[in-house]
C-alpha positions in Angstrom: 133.9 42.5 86.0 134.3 40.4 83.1 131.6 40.8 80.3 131.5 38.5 77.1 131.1 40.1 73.6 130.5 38.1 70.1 131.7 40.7 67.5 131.2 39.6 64.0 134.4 38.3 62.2 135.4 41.6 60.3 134.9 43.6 63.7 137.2 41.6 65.1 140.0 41.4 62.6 139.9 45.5 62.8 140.1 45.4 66.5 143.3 42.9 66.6 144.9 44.7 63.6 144.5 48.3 65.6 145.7 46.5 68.5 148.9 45.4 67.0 149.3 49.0 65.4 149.0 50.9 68.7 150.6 48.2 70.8 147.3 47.8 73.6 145.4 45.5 74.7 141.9 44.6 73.3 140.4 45.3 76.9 142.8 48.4 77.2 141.2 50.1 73.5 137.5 47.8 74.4 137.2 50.2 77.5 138.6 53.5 76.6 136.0 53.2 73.6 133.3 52.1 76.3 134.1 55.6 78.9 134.2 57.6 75.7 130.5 56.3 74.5 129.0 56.6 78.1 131.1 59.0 79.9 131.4 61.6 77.5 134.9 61.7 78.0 136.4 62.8 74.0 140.0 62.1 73.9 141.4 64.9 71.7 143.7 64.0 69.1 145.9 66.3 67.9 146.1 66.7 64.0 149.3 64.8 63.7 147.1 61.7 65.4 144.4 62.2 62.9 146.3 62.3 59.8 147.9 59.3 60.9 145.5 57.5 61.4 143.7 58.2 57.9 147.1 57.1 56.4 148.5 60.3 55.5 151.8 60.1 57.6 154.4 57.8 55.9 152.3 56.8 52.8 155.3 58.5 50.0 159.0 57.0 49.8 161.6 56.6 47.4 164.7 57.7 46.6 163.6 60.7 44.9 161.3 61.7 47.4 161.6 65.7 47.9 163.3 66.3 44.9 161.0 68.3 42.0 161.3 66.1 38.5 162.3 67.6 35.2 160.7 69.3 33.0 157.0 71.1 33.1 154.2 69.9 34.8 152.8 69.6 31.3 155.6 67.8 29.8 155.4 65.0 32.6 151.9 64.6 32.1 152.7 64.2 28.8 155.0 62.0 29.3 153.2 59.4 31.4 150.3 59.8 29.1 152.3 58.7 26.4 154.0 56.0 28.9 150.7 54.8 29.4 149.3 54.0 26.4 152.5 52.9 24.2 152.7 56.1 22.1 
């Protein structure tokens, strides 16, 4: 059955930019959200999924990513601090 929605602008920009992220269809991610309103059918999503999702996964690079910087914690705050403001 074909069914014609107007979603408003941002909506839809949301909606194409998930669909590019998780590689579906509109109609594929229009339905599943559809059965999971009226159907009661939750998918669960594992934690991995979630924090994903929120950004979490992949959000730190760098070269020096893993390796612990030098000196005290206090020292680098110091340090930026004084990087900061020019002093």
């Amino acid at each position: 059955m074909t069914t014609t929605v107007r979603l408003p602008h941002r909506v839809e920009q949301a909606l194409a930019t998930y669909c590019v992220e998780s590689k579906r269809t509109k109609s594929e991610v229009i339905v599943e959200l559809l059965e999971q309103r009226f159907m009661g059918t939750q998918t669960e999503r594992t934690p991995y999924e979630l924090a994903q999702e929120a950004g979490f996964i992949g959000c730190l690079s760098g070269a020096g990513w893993g390796k612990k910087p030098a000196g005290s914690t206090k020292e680098r705050v110091a340090a930026a601090i004084r990087e900061k403001h020019g002093k």
